[in-house]
C-alpha positions, 0 to 999 in steps of 0.5 A: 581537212584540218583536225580540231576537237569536238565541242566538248574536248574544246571545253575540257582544254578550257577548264584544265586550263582555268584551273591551271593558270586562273585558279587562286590554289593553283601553281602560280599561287593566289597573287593577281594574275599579271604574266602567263608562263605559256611555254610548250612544257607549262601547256603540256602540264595544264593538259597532261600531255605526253612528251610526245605529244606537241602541245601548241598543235593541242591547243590549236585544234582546242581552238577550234583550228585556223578559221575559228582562231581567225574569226575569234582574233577579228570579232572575238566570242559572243557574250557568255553566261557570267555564271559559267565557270570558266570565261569560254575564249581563255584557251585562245588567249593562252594559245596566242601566249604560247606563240610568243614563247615559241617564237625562236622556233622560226629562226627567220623572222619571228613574226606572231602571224607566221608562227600561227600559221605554223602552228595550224599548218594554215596559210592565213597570216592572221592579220585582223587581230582586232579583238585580242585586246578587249579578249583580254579585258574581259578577261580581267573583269571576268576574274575579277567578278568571279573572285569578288563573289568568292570563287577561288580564282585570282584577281588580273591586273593587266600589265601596260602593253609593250612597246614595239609590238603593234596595237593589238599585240601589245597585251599579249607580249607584255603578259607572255612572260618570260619572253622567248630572248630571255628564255634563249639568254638565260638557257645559255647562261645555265648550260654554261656553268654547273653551279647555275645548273643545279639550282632547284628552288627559289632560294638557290636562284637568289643565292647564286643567280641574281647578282650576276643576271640583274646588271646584264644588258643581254637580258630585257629590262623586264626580266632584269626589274623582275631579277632585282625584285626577287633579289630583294624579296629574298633579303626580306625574308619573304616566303612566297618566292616560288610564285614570283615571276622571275623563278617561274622565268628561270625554272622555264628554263631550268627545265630544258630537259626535264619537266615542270615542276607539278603538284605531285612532285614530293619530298619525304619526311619522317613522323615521330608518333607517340603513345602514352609515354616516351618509348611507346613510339611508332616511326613513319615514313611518308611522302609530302606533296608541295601542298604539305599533303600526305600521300597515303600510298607512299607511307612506311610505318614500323618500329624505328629500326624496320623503317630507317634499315628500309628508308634507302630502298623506300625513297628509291621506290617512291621516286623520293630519290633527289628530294630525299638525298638530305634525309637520307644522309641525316640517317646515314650520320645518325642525326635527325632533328624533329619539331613539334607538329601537334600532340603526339606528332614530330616531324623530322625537318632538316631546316632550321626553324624560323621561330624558336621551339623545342626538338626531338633528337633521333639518334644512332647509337653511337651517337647517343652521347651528343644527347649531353651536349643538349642536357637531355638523355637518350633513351633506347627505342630500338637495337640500333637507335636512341630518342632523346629530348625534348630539347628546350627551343633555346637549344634548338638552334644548336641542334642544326648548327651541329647536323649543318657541320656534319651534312654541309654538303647536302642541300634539304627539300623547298618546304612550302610557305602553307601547309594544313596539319592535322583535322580528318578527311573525309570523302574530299574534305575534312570533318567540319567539328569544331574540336576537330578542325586543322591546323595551319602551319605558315612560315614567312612574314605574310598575313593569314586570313580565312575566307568563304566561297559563298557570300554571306557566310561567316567566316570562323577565326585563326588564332596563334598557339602556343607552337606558333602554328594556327587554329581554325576556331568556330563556334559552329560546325563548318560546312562547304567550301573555304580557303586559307589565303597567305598574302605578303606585302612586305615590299610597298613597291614589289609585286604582292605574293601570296598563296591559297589552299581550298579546304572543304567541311562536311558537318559529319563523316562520310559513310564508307563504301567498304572497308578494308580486309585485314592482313592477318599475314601482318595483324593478329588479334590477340586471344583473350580465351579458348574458343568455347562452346557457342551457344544461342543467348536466350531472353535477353534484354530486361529493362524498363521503358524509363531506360529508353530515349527516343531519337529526338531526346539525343543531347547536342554532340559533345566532344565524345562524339566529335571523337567518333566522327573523327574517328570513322573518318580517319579509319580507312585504312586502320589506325596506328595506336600512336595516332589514335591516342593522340588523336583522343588526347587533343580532342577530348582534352586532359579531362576525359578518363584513360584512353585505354578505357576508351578505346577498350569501350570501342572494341567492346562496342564492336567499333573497333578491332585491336591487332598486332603486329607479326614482326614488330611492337606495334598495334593497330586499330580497325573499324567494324562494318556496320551489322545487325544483331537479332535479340529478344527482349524479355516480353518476347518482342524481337528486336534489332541492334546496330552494332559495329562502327556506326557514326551520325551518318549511319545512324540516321540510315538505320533510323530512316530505314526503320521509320520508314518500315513502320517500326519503332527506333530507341537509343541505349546510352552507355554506362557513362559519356565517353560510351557509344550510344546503342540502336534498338529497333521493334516493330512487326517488319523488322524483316524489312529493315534487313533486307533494306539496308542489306548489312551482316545479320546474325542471332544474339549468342555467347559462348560458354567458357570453361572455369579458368585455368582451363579458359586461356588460350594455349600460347606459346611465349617465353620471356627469357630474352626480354627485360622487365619493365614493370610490376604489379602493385596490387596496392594501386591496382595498375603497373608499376615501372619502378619494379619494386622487390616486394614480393606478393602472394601473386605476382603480375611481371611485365617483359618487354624484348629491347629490340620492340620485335614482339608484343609484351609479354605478362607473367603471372606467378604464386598462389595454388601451387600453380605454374608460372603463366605467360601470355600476351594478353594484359587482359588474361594476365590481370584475370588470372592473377585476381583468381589467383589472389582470390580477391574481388575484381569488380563490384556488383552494384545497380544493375553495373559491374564496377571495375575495382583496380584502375587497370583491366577488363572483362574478357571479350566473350564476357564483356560482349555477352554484357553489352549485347545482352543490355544493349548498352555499351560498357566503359569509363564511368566517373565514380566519387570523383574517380574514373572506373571502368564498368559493364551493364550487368544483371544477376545472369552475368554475374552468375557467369563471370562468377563460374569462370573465374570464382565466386570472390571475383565479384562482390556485390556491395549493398547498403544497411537498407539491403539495398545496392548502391553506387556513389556518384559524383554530384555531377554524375548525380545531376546527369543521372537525374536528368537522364534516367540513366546511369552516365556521368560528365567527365568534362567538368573535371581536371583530372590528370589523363592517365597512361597506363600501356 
């Protein structure tokens, strides 16, 4: 008895090939569907079958095995339900596809009925094939359908049958492209010579192949029409090459003894991120799939000199080793060119690019001096490596002029023609905010164009900056399917190309299952204090009803919480400071206040964890579980407090939980608009909330710190081999690079090692004839020198602790007494037209940050009337208003964004 498939495998052969051969983002890309490559390594990939496995006896008993083949060619399929998301019969057309591409197996005759019968081991010759014309009629009608109503599934042109082939064959052989004697021709042409051999992508084919193939006689007249359209395809600078029918011919052969080029194939790249300035920069290595996309699993991150000493051995593991060979030998001769993705981010490309635009130069050092070639000047990032530039887009092309001369001999990676940059995934898809959403990069004269999956939807616009590269740009959150579709027409008598990526939007992030564990093999968290005495926070919150908004009273999401959104999205597997600034950077705008001060808010807010790095300058930022913190309010109420890295989708699960335990949920603002709200919840069965939402609970507590000095941690840290980078200025309140000599009564020094394999190191001297102080911590240091100086650190004014200079924080056990015990979140506050940093605060917390660091640490500003006063901008005064509450619209000021790490 013949083997055949259950109903249900017979269905999963069906859609696996839908999605292969049908789908509008599949290989073949989105141009209509006219030929079908159905030679036994194609099947193989649309299956995924083992080499091993023979992938036309896959198919026939897919197809039900020799009586259902036989009865499907004579009377073909019942009519099925147009909704379906495959056309039911697709795997017997394929199968009758596959047939003629192995048609040179029966070196005899060659005869479609007997290679069937082969193929099912049947003595039946298949002789009524009556059906297999309108098969393929309803075929064209049923993608056509689908890709009218949006789905993401081409449209099908049917070809004019073939002459010579009989009356019901005469579909499939002119569609079966490439034909199993070109296939045999073109085999012998490339075993024949090595230049031809070598040919891995669409553009070596034109260079090296079409002259000579186009005018052969051996070669059908379709393949020859197919060769000499591809040759002028080429000429015309078009990029979709990689989707003509002739490449897709000649890699079928190319592929005599490897397999076909699949989705997961892919080619390395390098990733410049910066922080707030030049030599605060990261170098990341990942690996790129044809689609543009990063494989997370692949990527090497460090300092430039860690990641180029580890690039060989990286490519090698990473199966990187071919596609890989030019970037590998740019870092061998010490020059690698980068071009702008977006803020922050340059990607090395070995390519030149197809519009003019400015460069980064990553170089060795004894390469360094070509950075005068190109007016620019090299900067030491590292014991072995120089980053200079940007280079001005006039130069630019000069830059690959000079690496083609040095690496002429090396052939640079296929690029796809579309690639989506930038945006943050979440579950399948990307957050769906309007000021978070990718880009699109394109190359290539086609036309870019946005479209729904579902009718009736309005489609957002694309709009050119800029960088050449393209915006999504909507005036509303985006949720569901679309797709970017890049379509070339550039040859009125050429067959169309054009290609198509699915993008999926979700208007929130997606919760996370878990987090990661940290390494704290490879991230510390530097300490801020000693361990203290931990102790129970008593009567903790005092504060008027007029303080609390209810759920419903919450503003439309600003760009703020975008960044939030973004934020939890993007911040599985931890952040790279690099990434996140400018992450912050292109989100929240030139207006928004330093990002330090935000991301200080952050940690303080228990959203996030910073940590450094064990063997190199790097740091990197962890989200925080979501858990619960018991608290008493000062009437005696218990209550509950959200903390940890909670976006909407949290949110509204303790909301939704806490209504429906009968009990009452309130939000606290933060002390300003770049500050996380806070959770409260109140009611009699709070213990019901716990053990339905089942997060980390524990009791409110502080820990009491002993008077500084006596408060720092003990570290072990010398600055003898490193340089100083930078000085206190106490007259601007923040570091200075200029490293001005005057000499102060209490001086703050910062060092820095020049191979970037330790943290910085901050240096305290002067004043109360105390030693010099070394520490890690920027934080420790700038506490340390104020209580030094004796002079005020912050203001007290209004219920807020106002930080005085533009640099520096409470230290983390103070700051989170702070927060927790307002249950408002500390940071950036726009103060008469000036960002500050500030804590909620009450007489107990100044009293405490007082005895640790001194009574002149904190000075409480009052007005003739006796009364406290903070002077906010007219904006922040509005706002305030409004709100009843302490907040402030940074968005209506064009403020220069300050770094200041």
């Amino acid at each position: 008895m013949e083997e055949t498939y259950s109903i249900a495998e017979q269905q999963r052969v069906e859609t696996a090939l839908v999605q292969y051969y049908l789908r509008s983002d599949g290989p073949f890309g989105a141009g209509a569907l006219r030929y079908i490559d159905a030679s036994p390594r194609q099947v193989a990939a649309a299956l995924g079958l083992d080499e091993e496995q023979d992938s036309v006896k896959v198919l026939g008993r897919a197809c039900g095995g020799a009586v259902a083949m036989s009865r499907v060619l004579a009377r073909g399929v019942a009519q099925l339900n147009t909704a379906d998301d495959t056309p039911g019969f697709f795997r017997y057309l394929v199968m009758t596809c596959a047939i003629v591409a192995t048609a040179d197996q029966n070196d005899e005759t060659q005869e479609f009925g007997e290679n069937l019968a082969m193929a099912f081991g049947s003595p039946n010759l298949f002789a009524n094939r009556e059906a297999l014309g309108k098969l393929w009629v309803r075929l064209q009608n049923w993608c056509n359908r689908q890709s009218e109503a949006g789905a993401p599934v081409r449209k099908m042109l049917l070809p004019p049958s073939a002459p010579g082939t009989g009356k019901h064959l005469g579909l499939t052989h002119a569609i079966a492209f490439p034909g199993w004697r070109d296939v045999l021709r073109l085999k012998a042409l490339i075993d024949g010579s090595s230049r031809y051999s070598q040919i891995n992508d669409p553009i070596a084919a034109a260079k090296a192949l079409c002259a000579r193939l186009k005018g052969d006689p051996r070669f059908s007249p379709a393949l020859r029409e197919a060769c000499e359209e591809f040759e002028r395809l080429y000429f015309a600078k078009a990029s979709l090459l990689e989707f003509h029918r002739f490449w897709i011919a000649l890699r079928h052969a190319l592929e005599t003894d490897r397999r076909p080029t699949s989705s997961k194939a892919a080619f390395p790249q390098l990733h410049l991120r910066f922080g707030s300035d030049i030599e605060e920069v990261d170098l990341q290595a990942n690996a790129i799939d044809q689609k543009g996309a990063l494989q997370e699993e692949k990527k090497l991150e460090g300092c430039p000199d860690e990641v180029l000493r580890q690039l060989p051995n990286w490519l090698e593991q990473s199966g990187l080793s071919i596609t890989g060979t030019a970037l590998r030998a740019a870092a061998g001769i010490g020059l690698i060119p980068f071009l702008e993705e977006r803020f922050g981010l340059w990607v090395s490309t070995l390519s030149a690019p197809n519009i003019p635009t400015r460069s980064m130069l990553l170089l060795g050092k004894d390469k360094s001096h070509l950075a005068r070639r190109w007016g620019a000047e090299a900067i030491s990032i590292g014991e072995n490596w120089t980053l200079a530039g940007p280079i001005p887009a006039r130069d630019t092309s000069s830059v690959y002029q000079y690496l083609g001369d040095l690496a002429s001999n090396v052939q640079t990676p296929f690029l796809p023609a579309l690639r989506i940059s930038g945006g943050f995934k979440t579950s399948n898809g990307y957050v769906g905010r309007v000021s978070v959403l990718p880009k699109v990069i394109e190359k290539g004269p086609g036309v870019l164009s946005f479209k729904s999956n579902s009718s009736g939807r309005v489609v957002p616009s694309l709009v050119k900056d800029e960088l050449g590269f393209w915006r999504i740009e909507s005036p509303f959150v985006l949720e569901g399917a679309y797709a970017i579709v890049l379509e070339e027409k550039i040859l009125q008598d050429a067959e169309p190309l054009a290609v198509e990526r699915a993008l999926s939007f979700f208007p929130d992030a997606i919760e996370h299952t878990e987090l990661p564990f940290i390494d704290n093999t490879r991230w510390s968290v530097t300490p801020e204090t000693s361990k203290g005495e931990l102790v129970a926070l008593n009567t903790t919150i005092a504060f008027s009803p007029d303080d609390d908004l209810t759920v419903s009273a919450v503003d439309a999401a600003t760009r703020f919480d975008d960044f939030l959104e973004a934020l939890y999205a993007g911040g599985r597997s931890g952040w790279a400071e690099q990434d996140l600034i400018s992450a912050m950077d292109e989100i929240l705008g030139p207006s928004a206040p330093s990002p330090w001060d935000i991301l200080r808010g952050l940690t303080e807010g228990d959203w996030l964890v910073e940590t450094s790095n064990m063997k190199w300058r790097g740091r990197r930022w962890w989200l925080i579980a979501p858990s619960i913190v018991r608290i008493t309010l000062a009437d005696g109420r218990a209550a509950l407090l959200l903390r940890g890295s909670a976006p909407t989708r949290v949110r509204r699960r303790f909301a939704e939980t806490v209504s429906a335990a009968g009990c009452t949920i309130s939000l606290r603002l933060g002390v300003g608009d770049y500050s996380p709200v806070s959770m409260l919840a109140t009611g009699e069965t709070l213990h019901a909330v716990v053990d339905e939402l089942g997060w980390s609970v524990t009791d409110a507590s502080t820990v009491r710190l002993p008077a500084a000095p006596r408060c720092w941690p003990d570290e072990m840290a010398d600055e003898s081999r490193h340089r100083r980078v930078g000085k206190w200025r106490w007259d601007r309140g923040t570091f200075d690079k200029r490293l001005v000599d005057k000499s102060d009564s209490v001086n703050i020094e910062r060092y820095r090692r020049e191979r970037r394999d330790r943290e910085d190191l901050f240096v305290v001297s002067g004043r109360r004839n105390e030693m010099r102080f070394t520490t890690a911590s920027r934080v420790v240091a700038i506490s340390e020198a104020y209580r030094r100086m004796g002079v005020p650190y912050f203001r007290y004014v209004r219920n807020l602790l106002v930080r005085i200079p533009e640099d520096g924080y409470l230290v983390r056990s103070l700051a989170s007494e702070a927060v927790v015990r307002a249950a408002r979140n500390s940071g950036p506050l726009l103060v008469e037209g000036r960002w500050v940093y500030a804590y909620p605060a009450d007489p107990y917390i100044v009293h405490n940050v007082r005895r640790v660091f001194g009574p002149s640490f904190v000075v409480a500003e009052t007005t003739k009337t006796g009364t406290e006063e903070l002077q906010l901008s007219p904006s922040s005064f509005g706002l305030l208003r409004h709100r009843k509450i302490f907040s402030a619209n940074g968005r209506s000021m064009s403020l220069k964004r300050t770094g200041r790490r």
